[in-house]
C-alpha positions in Angstrom: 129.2 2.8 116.8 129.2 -1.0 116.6 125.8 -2.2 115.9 124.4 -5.2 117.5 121.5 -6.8 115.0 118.2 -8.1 116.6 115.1 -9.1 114.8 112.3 -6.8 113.3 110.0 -7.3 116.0 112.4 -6.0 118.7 112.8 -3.0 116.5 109.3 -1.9 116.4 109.1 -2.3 120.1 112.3 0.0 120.6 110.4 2.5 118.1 106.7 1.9 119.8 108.4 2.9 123.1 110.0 5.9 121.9 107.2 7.2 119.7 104.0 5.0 121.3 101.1 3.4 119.7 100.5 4.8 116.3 97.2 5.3 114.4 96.2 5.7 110.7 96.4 9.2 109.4 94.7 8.5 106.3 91.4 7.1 105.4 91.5 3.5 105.6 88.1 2.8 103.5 89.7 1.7 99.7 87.4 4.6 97.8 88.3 7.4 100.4 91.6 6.6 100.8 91.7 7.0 96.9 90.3 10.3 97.0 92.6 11.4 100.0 95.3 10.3 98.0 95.0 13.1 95.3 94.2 15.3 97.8 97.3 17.1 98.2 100.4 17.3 95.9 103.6 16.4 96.6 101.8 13.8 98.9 102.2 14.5 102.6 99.9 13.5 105.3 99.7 17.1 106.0 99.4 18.7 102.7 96.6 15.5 101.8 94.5 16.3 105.0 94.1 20.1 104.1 93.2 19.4 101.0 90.8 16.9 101.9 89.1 18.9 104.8 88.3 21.4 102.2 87.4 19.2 99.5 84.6 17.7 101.8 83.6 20.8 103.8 82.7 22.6 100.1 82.2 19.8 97.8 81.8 16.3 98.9 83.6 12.8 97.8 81.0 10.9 96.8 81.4 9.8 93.0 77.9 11.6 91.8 79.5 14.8 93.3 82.8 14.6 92.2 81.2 14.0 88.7 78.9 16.9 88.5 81.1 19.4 90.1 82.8 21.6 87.6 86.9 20.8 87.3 87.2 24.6 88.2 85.2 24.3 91.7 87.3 20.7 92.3 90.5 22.5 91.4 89.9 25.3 93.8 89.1 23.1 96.6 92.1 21.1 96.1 94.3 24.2 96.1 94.9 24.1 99.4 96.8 20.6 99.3 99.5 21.8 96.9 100.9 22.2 93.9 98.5 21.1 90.0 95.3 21.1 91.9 93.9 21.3 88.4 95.4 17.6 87.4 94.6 16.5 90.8 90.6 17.8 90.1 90.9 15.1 86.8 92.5 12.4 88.6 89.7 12.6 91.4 87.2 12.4 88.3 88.5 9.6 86.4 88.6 7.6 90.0 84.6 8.9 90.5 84.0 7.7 86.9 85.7 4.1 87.4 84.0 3.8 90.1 80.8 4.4 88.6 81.2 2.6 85.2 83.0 -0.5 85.9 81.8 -1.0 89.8 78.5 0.0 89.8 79.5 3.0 92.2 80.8 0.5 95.0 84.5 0.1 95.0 84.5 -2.6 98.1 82.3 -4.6 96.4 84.9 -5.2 93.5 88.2 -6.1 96.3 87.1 -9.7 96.6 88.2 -13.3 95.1 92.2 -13.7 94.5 94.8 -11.2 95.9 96.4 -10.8 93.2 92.8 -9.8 91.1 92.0 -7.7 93.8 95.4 -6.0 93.3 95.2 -5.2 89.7 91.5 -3.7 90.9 93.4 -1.1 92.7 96.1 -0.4 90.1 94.1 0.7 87.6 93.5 3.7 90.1 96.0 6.6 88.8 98.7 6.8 90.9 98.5 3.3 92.7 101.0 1.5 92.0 102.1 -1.6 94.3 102.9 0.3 97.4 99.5 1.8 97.4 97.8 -1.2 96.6 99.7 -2.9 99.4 98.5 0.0 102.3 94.8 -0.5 100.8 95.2 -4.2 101.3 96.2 -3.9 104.9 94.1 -0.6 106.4 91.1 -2.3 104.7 91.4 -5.4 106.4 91.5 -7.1 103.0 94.5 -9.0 103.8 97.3 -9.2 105.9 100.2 -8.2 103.3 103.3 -6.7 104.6 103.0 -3.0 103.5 105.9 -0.9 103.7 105.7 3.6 103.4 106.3 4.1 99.8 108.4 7.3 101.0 109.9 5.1 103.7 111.5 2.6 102.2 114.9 3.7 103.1 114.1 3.0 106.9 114.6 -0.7 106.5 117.2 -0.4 104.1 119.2 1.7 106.1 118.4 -0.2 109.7 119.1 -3.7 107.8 121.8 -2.9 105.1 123.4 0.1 105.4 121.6 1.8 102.8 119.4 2.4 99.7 120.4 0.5 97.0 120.0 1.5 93.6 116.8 0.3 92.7 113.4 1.3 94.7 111.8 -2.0 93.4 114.6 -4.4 94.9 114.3 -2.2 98.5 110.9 -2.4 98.5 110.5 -6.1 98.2 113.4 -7.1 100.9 111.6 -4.7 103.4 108.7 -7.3 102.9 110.7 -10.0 103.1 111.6 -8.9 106.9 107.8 -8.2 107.8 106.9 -11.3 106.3 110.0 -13.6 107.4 109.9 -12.2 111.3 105.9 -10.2 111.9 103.0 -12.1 112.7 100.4 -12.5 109.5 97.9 -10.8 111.5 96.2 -7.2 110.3 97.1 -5.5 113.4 100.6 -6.8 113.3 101.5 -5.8 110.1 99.7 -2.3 110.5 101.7 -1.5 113.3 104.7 -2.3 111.3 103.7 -0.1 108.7 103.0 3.0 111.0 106.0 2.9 113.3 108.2 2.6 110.2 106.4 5.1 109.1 106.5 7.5 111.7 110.2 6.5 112.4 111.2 7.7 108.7 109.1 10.7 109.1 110.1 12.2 112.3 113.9 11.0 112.7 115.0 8.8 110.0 114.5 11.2 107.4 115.5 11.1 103.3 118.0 13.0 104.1 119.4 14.8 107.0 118.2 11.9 109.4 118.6 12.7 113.0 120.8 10.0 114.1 122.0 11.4 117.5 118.2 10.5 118.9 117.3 7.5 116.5 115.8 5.1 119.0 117.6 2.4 117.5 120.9 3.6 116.6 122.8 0.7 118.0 120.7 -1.6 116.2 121.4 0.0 112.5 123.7 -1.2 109.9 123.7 2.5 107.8 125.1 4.3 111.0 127.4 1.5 112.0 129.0 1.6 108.7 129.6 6.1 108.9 
């Protein structure tokens, strides 16, 4: 197939019109989305939501809660979003405890002053790294930065060079270069981005086994021009 290139913004309306208008899955307040997070193990949206509908129906989020409740009783809540729900029980505490000790039991309150303070803030949370801190930035509304899926990273790669390259770190940062270089700096702009890539790397351009034959962009992607 010989691929014709257009920009980023013409890609997201191909994939808006196939999939529609997308909406956030996960918690977009900093401390729940935290929680949520841990909530399910390997991280899906799926296996994150169950856990979370049972960690809230039978226990609570709140920091005070999360810190009184026996690790047992977290554990068994979390159970039903996957696999170590016992280390998932201790990451959720050591997030309640931060939360309490060094922020005075209001996270939001800390996620002001210079991005890049606010992002170290968020990466001392276990198992935030820059991805995460970059989907907290946006959904928050704390600034417009151009988050990409931290499992989805191969969707730009793939649409723009033909591929994953060897290094997760080097992907990651020329996805933001397109959102940056061709989407406006606006919150809702750069959320949409995020979710129809997303949704696009979830549903058809999967890890592996991607579902070329109905990609909504096929003529448009370096990685199946070059099979």
């Amino acid at each position: 197939m010989t691929q014709v290139r257009v920009g980023m913004a013409v890609l997201l309306d191909r994939l808006e019109a196939h999939y529609g208008p997308q909406q956030p899955s996960f918690p977009v307040d900093p401390y729940e989305f935290l929680v949520w997070w841990h909530c399910g193990y390997p991280q899906s949206d799926a296996r994150c939501e169950k856990g979370w509908e049972k960690l809230t129906r039978e226990v609570g989020i709140d920091p005070d809660t999360l810190l009184r409740t026996p690790p047992a009783r977290l554990a068994s809540a979390l159970k039903a979003g996957g696999m170590v729900p016992e280390l998932r029980a201790q990451r959720l505490k050591e997030i309640a405890r931060l939360i309490q000790n060094e922020f005075g039991g209001d996270l939001c309150s800390a996620l002001t002053g210079p991005l890049a303070q606010v992002r170290r803030t968020l990466k001392r949370f276990p198992g935030i790294a820059d991805p995460g801190a970059d989907r907290i930035l946006l959904f928050a509304g704390i600034a417009p930065v151009a988050a990409i899926p931290s499992n989805c990273v191969h969707v730009p790669a793939r649409i723009r060079h033909g591929g994953e390259s060897k290094n997760y770190s080097t992907d990651y940062r020329r996805a933001q270069h397109a959102i940056e270089e061709e989407i406006s700096e606006k919150l809702d702009a750069r959320a949409r981005a995020y979710l129809l890539l997303k949704r696009h790397g979830q549903q058809t351009c999967k890890r592996t086994k991607p579902k070329c034959d109905v990609c909504p962009v096929a003529s448009h992607c370096a990685f199946l021009a070059a099979g």
